[in-house]
C-alpha positions as CSV (number, residue, x, y, z in Angstrom):
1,X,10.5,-7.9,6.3
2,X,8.0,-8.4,9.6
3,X,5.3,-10.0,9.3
4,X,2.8,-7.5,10.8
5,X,-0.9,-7.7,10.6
6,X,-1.1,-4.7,7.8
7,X,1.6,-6.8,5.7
8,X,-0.5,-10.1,6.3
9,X,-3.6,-8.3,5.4
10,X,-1.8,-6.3,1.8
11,X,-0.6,-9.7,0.7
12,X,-3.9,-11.8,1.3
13,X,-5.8,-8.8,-0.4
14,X,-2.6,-8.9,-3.4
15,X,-3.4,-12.6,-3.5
16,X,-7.1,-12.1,-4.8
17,X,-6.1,-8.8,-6.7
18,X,-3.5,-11.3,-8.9
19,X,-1.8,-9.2,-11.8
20,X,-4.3,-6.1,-10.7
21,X,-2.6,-2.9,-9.0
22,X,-3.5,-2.6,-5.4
23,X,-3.6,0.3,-4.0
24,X,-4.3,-0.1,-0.7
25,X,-5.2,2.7,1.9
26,X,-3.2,3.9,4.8
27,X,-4.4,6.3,7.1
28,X,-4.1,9.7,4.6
29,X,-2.2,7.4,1.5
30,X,-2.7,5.0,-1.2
31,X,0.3,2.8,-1.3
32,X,1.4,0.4,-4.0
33,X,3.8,-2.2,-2.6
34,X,6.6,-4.2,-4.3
35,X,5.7,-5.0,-8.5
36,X,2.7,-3.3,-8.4
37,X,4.7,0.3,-6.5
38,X,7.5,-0.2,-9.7
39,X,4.9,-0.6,-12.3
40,X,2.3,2.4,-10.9
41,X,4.9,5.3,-10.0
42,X,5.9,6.4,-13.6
43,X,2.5,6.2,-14.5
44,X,1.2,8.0,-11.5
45,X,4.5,10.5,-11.9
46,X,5.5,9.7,-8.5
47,X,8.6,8.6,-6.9
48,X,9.7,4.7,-6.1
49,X,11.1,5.0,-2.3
50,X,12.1,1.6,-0.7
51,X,10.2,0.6,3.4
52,X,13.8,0.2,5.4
53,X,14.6,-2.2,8.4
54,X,17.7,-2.6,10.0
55,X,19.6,-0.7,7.5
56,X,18.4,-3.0,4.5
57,X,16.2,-2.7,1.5
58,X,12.8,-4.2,2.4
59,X,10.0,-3.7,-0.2
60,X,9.9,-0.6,-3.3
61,X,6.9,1.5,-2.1
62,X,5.0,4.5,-3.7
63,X,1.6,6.0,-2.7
64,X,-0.3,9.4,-3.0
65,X,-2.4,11.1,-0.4
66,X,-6.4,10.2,-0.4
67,X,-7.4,14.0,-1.0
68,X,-5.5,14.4,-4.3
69,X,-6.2,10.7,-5.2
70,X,-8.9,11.9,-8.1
71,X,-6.2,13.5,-9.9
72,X,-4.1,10.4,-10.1
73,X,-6.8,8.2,-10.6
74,X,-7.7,9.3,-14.2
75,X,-4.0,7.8,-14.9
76,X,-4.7,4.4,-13.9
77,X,-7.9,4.2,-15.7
78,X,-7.0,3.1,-18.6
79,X,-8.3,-0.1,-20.5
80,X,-4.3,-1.7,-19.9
81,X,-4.6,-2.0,-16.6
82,X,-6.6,-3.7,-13.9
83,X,-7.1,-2.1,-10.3
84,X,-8.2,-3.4,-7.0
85,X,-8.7,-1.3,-3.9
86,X,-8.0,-2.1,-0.5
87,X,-7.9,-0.5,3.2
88,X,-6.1,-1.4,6.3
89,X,-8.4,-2.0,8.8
90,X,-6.5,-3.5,11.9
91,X,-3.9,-1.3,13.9
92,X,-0.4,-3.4,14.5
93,X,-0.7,-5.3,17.6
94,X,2.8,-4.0,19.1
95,X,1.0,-0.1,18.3
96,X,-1.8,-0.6,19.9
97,X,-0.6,-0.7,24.0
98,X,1.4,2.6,22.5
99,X,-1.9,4.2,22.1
100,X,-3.2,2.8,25.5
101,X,-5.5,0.6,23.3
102,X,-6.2,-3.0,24.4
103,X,-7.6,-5.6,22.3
104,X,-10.6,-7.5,24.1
């Protein structure tokens, strides 16, 4: 999988969450990522897809969109499980000449 700045920011922020579920915003979604996405989607009811690249399997993915994230929420708390919360706040640096954006 690519290395981009969201990834490196998820994993450094998975790193201090340890065993705790991240969920971990993206624009309108909370995504879970990798153990944490195959552990939280039949709790949350939702279903496991898989991030692609090239035509292989990459990473098991799950997430719910921010508006309706109070009605998932109550699912997660629950004394059995710990939960961090994170938020990506850097735009990929190959997106951002895209959006006629430039880094000073």
């Amino acid at each position: 999988m690519k290395m981009t700045p969201m990834l490196r920011q998820y994993l450094d922020l998975k790193e201090q969450a340890g065993s705790a579920l991240l969920l971990y915003r993206m624009g309108d979604f909370y995504e879970l990522f990798f153990e944490d996405a195959q552990q939280a989607a039949p709790i949350l009811g939702i279903t496991l897809t898989r991030r692609r690249q090239n035509d292989s399997v990459d990473a098991p993915m799950c997430g719910v969109p921010h508006h309706a994230f109070d009605g998932y929420l109550g699912k997660l708390l629950n004394p059995s499980f710990d939960n961090r919360f994170g938020k990506f706040t850097e735009l990929d640096e190959f997106l951002l000449p895209c959006l006629g954006i430039v880094k000073g």
